[in-house]
C-alpha positions as a Python dict, from the first residue, in 0.01 Angstrom:
ca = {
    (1, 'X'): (0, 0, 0),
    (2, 'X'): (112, -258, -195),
    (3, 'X'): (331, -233, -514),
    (4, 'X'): (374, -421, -823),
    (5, 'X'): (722, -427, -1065),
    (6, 'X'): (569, -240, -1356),
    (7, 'X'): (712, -558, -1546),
    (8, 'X'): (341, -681, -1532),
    (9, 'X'): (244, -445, -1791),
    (10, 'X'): (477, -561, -2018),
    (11, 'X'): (269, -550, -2344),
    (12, 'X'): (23, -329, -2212),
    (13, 'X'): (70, -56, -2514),
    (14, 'X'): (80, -269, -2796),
    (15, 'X'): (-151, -466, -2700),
    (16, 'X'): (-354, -119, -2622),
    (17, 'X'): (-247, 49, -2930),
    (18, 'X'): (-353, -286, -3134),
    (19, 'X'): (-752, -264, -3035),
    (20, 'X'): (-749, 109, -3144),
    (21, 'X'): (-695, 264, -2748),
    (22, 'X'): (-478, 581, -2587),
    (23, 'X'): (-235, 381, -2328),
    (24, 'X'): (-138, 671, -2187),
    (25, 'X'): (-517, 831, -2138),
    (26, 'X'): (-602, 503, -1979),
    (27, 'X'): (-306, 563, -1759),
    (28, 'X'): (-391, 904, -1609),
    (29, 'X'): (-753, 780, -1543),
    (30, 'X'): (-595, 464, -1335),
    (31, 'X'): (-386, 707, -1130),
    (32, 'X'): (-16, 524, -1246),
    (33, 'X'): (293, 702, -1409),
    (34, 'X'): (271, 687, -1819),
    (35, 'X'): (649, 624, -1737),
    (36, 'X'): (562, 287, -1590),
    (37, 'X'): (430, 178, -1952),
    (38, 'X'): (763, 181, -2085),
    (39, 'X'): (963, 10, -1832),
    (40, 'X'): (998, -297, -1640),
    (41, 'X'): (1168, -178, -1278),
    (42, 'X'): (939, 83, -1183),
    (43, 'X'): (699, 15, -839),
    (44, 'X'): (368, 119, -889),
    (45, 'X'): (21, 76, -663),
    (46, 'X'): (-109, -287, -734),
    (47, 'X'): (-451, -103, -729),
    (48, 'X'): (-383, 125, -990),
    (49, 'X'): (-272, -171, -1228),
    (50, 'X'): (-567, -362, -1170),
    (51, 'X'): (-770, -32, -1284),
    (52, 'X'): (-532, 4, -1571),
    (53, 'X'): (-685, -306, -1688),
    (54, 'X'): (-1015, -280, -1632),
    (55, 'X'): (-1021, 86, -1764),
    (56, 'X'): (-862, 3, -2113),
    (57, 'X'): (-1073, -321, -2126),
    (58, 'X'): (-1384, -99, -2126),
    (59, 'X'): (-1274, 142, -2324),
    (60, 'X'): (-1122, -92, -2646),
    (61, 'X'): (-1461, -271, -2602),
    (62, 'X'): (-1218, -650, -2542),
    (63, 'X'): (-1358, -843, -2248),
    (64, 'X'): (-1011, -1094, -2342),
    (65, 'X'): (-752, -799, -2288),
    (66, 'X'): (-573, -952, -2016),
    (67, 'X'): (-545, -1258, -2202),
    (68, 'X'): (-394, -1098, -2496),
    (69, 'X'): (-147, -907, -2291),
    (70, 'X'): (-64, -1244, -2155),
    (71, 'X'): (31, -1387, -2532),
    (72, 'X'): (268, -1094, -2506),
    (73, 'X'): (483, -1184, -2209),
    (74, 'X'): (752, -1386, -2112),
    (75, 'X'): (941, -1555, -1840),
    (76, 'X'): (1224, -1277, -1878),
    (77, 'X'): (990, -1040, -1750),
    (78, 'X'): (1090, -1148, -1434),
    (79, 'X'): (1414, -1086, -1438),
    (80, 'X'): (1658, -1294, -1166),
    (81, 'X'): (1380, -1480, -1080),
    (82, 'X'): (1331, -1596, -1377),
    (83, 'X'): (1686, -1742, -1428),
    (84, 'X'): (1624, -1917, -1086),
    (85, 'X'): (1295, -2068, -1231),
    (86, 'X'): (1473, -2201, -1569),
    (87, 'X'): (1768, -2346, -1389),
    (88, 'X'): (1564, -2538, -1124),
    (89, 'X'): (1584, -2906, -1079),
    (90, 'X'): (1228, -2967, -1104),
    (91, 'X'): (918, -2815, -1184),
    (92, 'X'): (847, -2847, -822),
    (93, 'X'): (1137, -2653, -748),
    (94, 'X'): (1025, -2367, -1005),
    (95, 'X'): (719, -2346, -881),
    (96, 'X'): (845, -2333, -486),
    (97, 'X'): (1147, -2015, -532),
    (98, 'X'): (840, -1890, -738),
    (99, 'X'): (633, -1901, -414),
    (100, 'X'): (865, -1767, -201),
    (101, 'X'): (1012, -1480, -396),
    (102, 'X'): (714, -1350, -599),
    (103, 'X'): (689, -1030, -372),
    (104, 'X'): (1009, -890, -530),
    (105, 'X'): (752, -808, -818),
    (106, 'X'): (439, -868, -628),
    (107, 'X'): (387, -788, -260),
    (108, 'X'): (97, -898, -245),
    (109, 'X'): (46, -1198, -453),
    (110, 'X'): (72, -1557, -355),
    (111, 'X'): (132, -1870, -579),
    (112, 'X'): (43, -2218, -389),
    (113, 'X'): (35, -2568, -475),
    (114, 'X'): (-295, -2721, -345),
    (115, 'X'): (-506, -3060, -302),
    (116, 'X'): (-725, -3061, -585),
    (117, 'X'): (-1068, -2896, -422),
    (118, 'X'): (-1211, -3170, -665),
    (119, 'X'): (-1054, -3452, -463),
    (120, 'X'): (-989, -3632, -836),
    (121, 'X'): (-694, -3810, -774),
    (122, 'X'): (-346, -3721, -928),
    (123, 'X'): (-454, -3385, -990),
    (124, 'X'): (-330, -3029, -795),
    (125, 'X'): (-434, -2706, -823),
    (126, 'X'): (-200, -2412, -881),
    (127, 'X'): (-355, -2127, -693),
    (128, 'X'): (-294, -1803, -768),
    (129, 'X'): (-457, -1514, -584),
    (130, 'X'): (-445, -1224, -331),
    (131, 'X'): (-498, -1163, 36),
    (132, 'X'): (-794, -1241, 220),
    (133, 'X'): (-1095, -978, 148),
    (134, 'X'): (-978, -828, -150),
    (135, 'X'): (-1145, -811, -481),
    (136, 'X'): (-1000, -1025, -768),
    (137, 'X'): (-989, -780, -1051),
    (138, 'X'): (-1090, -972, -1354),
    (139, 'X'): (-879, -849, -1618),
    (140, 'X'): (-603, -918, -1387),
    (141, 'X'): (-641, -1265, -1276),
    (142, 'X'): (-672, -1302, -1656),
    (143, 'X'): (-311, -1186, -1719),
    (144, 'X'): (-185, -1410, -1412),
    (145, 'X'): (-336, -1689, -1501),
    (146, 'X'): (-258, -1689, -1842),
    (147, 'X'): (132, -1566, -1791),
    (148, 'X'): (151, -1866, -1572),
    (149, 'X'): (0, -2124, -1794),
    (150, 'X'): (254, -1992, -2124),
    (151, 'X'): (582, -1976, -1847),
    (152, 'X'): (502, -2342, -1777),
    (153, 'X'): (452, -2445, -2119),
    (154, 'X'): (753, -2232, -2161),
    (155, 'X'): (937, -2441, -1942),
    (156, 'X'): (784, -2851, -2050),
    (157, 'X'): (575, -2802, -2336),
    (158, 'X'): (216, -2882, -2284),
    (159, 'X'): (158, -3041, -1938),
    (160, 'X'): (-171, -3170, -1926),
    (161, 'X'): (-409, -2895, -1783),
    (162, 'X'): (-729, -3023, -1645),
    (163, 'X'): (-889, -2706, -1601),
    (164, 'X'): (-914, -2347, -1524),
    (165, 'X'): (-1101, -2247, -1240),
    (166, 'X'): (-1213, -1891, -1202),
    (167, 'X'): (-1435, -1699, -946),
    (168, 'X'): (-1640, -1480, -1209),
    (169, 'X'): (-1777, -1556, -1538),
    (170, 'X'): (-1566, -1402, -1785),
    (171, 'X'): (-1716, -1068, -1968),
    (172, 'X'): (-1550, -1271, -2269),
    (173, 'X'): (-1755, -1584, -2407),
    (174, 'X'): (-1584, -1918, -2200),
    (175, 'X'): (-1489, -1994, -2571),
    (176, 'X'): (-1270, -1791, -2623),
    (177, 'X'): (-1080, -1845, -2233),
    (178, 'X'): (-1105, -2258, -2348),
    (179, 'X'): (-913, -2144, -2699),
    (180, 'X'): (-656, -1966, -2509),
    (181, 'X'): (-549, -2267, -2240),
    (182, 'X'): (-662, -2564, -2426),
    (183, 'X'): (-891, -2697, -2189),
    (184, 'X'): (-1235, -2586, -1998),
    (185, 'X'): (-1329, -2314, -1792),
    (186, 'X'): (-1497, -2351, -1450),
    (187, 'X'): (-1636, -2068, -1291),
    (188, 'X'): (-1799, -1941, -919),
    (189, 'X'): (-1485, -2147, -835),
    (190, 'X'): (-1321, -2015, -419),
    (191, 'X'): (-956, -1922, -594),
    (192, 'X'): (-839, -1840, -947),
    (193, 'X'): (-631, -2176, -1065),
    (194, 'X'): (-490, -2420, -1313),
    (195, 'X'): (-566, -2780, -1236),
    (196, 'X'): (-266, -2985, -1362),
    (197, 'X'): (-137, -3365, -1259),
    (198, 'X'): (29, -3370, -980),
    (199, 'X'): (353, -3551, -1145),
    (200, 'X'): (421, -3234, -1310),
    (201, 'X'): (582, -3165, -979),
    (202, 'X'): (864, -3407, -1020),
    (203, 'X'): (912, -3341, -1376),
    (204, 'X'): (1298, -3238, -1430),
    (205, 'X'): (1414, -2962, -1658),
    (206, 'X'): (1688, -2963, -1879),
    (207, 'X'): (1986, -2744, -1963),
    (208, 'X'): (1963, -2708, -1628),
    (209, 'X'): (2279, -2468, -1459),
    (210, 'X'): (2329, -2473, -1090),
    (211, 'X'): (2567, -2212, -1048),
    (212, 'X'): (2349, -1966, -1206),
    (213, 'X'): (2062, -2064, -1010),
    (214, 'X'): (2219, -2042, -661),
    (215, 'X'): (2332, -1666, -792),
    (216, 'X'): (2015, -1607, -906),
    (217, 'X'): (1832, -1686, -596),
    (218, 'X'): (2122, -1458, -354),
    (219, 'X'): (2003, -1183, -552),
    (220, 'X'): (1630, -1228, -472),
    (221, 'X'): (1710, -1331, -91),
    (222, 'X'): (1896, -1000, -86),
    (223, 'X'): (1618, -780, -236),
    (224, 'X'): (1327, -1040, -37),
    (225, 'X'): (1378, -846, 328),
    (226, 'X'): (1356, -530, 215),
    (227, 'X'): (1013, -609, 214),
    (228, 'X'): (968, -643, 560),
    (229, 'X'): (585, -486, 562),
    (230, 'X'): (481, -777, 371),
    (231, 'X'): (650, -1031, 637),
    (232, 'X'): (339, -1227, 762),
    (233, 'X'): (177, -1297, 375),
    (234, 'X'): (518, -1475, 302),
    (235, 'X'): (455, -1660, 617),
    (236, 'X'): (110, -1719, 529),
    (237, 'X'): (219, -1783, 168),
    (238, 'X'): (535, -2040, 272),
    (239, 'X'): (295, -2255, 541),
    (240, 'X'): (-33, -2254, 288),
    (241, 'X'): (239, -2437, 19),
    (242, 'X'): (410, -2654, 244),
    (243, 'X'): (126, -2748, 525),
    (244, 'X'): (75, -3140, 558),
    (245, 'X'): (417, -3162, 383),
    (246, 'X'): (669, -2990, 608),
    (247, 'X'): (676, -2948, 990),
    (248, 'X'): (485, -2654, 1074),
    (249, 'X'): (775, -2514, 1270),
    (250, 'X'): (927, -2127, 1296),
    (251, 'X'): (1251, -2279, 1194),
    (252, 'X'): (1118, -2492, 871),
    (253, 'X'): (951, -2176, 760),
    (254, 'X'): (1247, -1941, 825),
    (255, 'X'): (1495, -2182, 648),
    (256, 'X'): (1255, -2128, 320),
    (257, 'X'): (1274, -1756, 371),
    (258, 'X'): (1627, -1725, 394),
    (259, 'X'): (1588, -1574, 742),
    (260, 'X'): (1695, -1646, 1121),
    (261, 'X'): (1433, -1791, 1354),
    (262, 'X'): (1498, -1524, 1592),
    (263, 'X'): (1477, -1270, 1295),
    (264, 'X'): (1141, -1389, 1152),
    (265, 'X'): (999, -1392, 1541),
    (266, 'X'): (1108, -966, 1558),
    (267, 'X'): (967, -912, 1205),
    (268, 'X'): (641, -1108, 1345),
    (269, 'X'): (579, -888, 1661),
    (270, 'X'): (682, -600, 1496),
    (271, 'X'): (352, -688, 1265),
    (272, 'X'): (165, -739, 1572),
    (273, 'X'): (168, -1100, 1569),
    (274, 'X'): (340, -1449, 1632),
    (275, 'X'): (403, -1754, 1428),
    (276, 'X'): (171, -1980, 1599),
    (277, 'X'): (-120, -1709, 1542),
    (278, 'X'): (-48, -1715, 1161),
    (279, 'X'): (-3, -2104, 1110),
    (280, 'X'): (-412, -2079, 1320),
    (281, 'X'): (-521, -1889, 1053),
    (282, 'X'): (-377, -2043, 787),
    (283, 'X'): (-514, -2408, 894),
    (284, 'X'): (-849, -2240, 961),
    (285, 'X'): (-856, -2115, 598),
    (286, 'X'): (-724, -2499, 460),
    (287, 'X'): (-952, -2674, 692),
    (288, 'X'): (-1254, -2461, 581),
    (289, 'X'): (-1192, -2526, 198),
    (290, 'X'): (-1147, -2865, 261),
    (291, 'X'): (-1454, -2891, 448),
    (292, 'X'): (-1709, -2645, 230),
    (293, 'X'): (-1545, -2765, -117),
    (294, 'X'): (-1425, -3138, -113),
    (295, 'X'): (-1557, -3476, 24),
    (296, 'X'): (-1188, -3577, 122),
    (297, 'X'): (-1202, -3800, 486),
    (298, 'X'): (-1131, -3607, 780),
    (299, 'X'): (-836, -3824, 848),
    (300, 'X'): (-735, -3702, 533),
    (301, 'X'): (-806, -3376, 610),
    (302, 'X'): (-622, -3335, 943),
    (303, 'X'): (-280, -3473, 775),
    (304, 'X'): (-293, -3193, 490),
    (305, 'X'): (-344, -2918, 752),
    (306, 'X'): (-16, -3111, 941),
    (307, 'X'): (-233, -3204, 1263),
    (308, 'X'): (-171, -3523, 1415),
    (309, 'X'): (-495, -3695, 1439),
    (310, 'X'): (-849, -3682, 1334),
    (311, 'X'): (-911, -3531, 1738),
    (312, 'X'): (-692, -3253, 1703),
    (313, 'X'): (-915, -3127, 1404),
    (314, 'X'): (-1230, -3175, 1555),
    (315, 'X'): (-1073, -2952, 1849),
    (316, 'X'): (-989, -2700, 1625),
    (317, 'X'): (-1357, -2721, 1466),
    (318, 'X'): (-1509, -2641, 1782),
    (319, 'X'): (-1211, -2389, 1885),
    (320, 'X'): (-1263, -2198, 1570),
    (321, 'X'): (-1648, -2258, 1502),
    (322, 'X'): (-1797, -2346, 1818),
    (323, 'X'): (-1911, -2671, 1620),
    (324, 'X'): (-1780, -3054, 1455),
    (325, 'X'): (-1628, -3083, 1149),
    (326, 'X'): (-1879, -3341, 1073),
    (327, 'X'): (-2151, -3105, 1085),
    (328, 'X'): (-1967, -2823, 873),
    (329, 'X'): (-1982, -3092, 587),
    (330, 'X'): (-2314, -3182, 671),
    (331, 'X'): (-2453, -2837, 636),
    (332, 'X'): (-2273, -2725, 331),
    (333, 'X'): (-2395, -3088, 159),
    (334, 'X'): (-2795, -2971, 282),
    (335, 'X'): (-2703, -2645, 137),
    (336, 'X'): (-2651, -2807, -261),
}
């Protein structure tokens, strides 16, 4: 099962204790440890945090609880990683050790850098979400999403955020989720994310210091393998961030996880799988959003999903769907 660095619920019991609530009842009805209330290094079920959430949401009567937790964390929360994200070069660079070394505190969370599914141009989307077929608990993606916004406003100031895109109506009014992040609130939306300009990438950070960042990031490649079980999301997590960008290669993607070539092919098999069956999967997922959700040319389309040619996607189309990616588009457009 997957676990979660009981850091999340940093501000969990004040926040709790503010709106009138009993932490530690809510605690014993989620299933998790009172004892991972009070400190940040314990692993816990990422199941039983969601329910933490949703249980003391209900039961202080505040739709906006995971946002208010959210005003009560910081970057420090996350410990080495957060010293690698402060002393990065870029944004960019924040945002990709970020990616890669999340599942120290959350195996199964990923953190990508997307196209905007609007196609509006200078714009990306920083998605946030979990695997394929699980729920998005609400009161979570709350916390997420608002914990990311403050850590990057945190790190530049205010940076220009286009939107928030969520997959449920809030419980809250959208009012009071527009007050929060300064700008408006989309929901029925395929992914929780921020919509931000894509020059925030290149942005540069000061008081910048290399030596602790290099440090920083040994310690997280040390504690990264240990989570071997969770070996093909980080693959799924490193291609989804770098496809169109990088070559799609075993070796690009083990360089990013600090790993052999050889040694991410044994952790691979040993899941039951191979590379080239998780970059499939991973393109089939892009390709599909692209397709369902955006008008962007197929040309276009095929180069973000790092295929060579218009051809090669509309072989994939048919591989994967028995059908043209001309007529995916044309069906989802007859389905508005």
């Amino acid at each position: 099962m997957p676990q979660i660095r009981s850091a999340g619920l940093r501000g969990f019991r004040a926040t709790v204790a503010e709106l009138g609530g009993d932490a530690d009842s809510y605690a014993r009805l989620a299933g998790l440890s009172t004892a991972a209330l009070d400190s940040d290094d314990l692993l816990v079920p990422d199941d039983a945090v969601a329910r933490i959430l949703e249980i003391a949401s209900q039961g202080t009567a505040c739709p906006d609880l995971g946002l208010r937790i959210a005003a009560r964390q910081d970057l420090g929360m996350l410990g080495a990683l957060a010293l690698a994200i402060q002393h990065s070069p870029t944004v960019g660079d924040a945002l990709e050790c970020t990616s890669r070394y999340l599942l120290v505190h959350a195996q199964a969370l990923s953190l990508t850098l997307e196209t905007d599914p609007y196609g509006a141009h200078g714009v990306s989307a920083l998605t946030y979400g979990l695997p394929p077929g699980l729920p998005e608990p609400r009161q979570g993606t709350d916390l997420a999403l608002g914990f990311l916004h403050r850590a990057i406003i945190f790190l530049v100031g205010p940076y220009g955020l286009r939107s928030v895109e969520l997959p449920d109506r809030p419980v809250a009014p959208l009012g009071v989720y527009e007050a929060f992040f300064g700008a408006p609130v989309r929901t029925g939306r395929p992914a929780p994310a921020l919509r931000l300009p894509s020059s925030l990438a290149s942005r540069r950070l000061d008081g910048r210091d290399a030596r602790l960042r290099d440090l920083a990031l040994a310690f997280l490649a040390e504690q990264a393998p240990q989570a071997e079980n969770d070996i093909v999301q980080r693959v799924r997590a490193t291609l989804t961030q770098t496809l169109g960008t990088a070559q799609a290669r075993i070796g690009t993607v083990a360089d990013l996880l600090n790993l052999h070539p050889r040694t991410l092919q044994r952790h691979l098999r040993r899941k039951g799988t191979h590379f080239v069956e998780v970059l499939d999967d991973v393109r089939r997922e892009a390709v599909s959003r692209y397709l369902t959700s955006t008008d962007i040319p197929m040309n276009q389309v095929a180069g973000l999903v790092g295929l060579s040619e218009q051809a090669a996607l509309t072989h994939c189309c048919h591989r994967w769907w028995g059908t043209t990616p001309t007529d995916i588009r044309r069906k989802r457009s007859s389905a508005v």
